[in-house]
N, C-alpha and C positions, 0 to 999 in steps of 0.2 A: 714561530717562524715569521708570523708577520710582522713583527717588529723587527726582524733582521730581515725584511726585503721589504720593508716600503720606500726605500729610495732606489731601491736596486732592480732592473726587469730580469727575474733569471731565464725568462724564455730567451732570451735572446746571450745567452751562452749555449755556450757545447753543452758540458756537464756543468752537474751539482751537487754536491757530495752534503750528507745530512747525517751526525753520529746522533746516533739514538742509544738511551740506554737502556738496556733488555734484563734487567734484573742483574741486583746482586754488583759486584763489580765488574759487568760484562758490557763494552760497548761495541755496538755494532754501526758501522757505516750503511746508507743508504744511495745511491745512487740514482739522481735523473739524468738520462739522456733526452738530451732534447731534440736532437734530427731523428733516434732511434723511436722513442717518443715513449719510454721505458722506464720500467722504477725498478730496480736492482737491490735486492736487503743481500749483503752481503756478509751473510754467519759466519764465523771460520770453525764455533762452537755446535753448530747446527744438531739439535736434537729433534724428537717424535713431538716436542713441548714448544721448541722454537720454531718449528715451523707451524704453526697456528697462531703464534707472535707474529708472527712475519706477515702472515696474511693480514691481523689484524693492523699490525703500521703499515703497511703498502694499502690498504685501505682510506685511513686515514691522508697519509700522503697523500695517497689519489681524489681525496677530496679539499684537502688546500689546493691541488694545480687549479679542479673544478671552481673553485672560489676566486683565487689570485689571480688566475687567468683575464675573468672579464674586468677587474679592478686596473690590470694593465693595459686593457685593446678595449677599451672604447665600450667596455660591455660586450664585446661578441664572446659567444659561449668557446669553452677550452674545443679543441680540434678533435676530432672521432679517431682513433685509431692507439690509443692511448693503452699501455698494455703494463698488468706487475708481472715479473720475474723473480 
């Protein structure tokens, strides 16, 4: 993802939308809201299997914003309230 947003500040959109692929031929969209301040993995497949998938890329995601964030403002750290769904 960094190379598809170093020119681009996605904090300063609404949304974000991130297809990931989750095995096999299955892609799943991910979702940042940015006023909500939200990571959204949105399964339509959602099994007992995927959802520990899930945790682990909203994980990950959540540590690109942690990283992207201060590369975009100056160095100050991403905003506290930052929540995966």
């Amino acid at each position: 993802m960094n190379r598809c947003t170093r020119k681009v500040n996605i904090f300063k959109m609404a949304h974000a939308v991130v297809v990931v692929h989750a095995g096999g031929n299955h892609w799943v969209p991910v979702v940042f809201d940015m006023q909500k301040m939200t990571i959204t993995y949105m399964d339509s497949n959602a099994t007992r299997s995927s959802q520990q998938r899930a945790r682990t890329t909203t994980k990950i995601l959540m540590r690109y914003l942690e990283d992207e964030y201060p590369r975009q403002h100056d160095g100050k750290p991403l905003p506290d309230g930052w929540r995966r769904d």
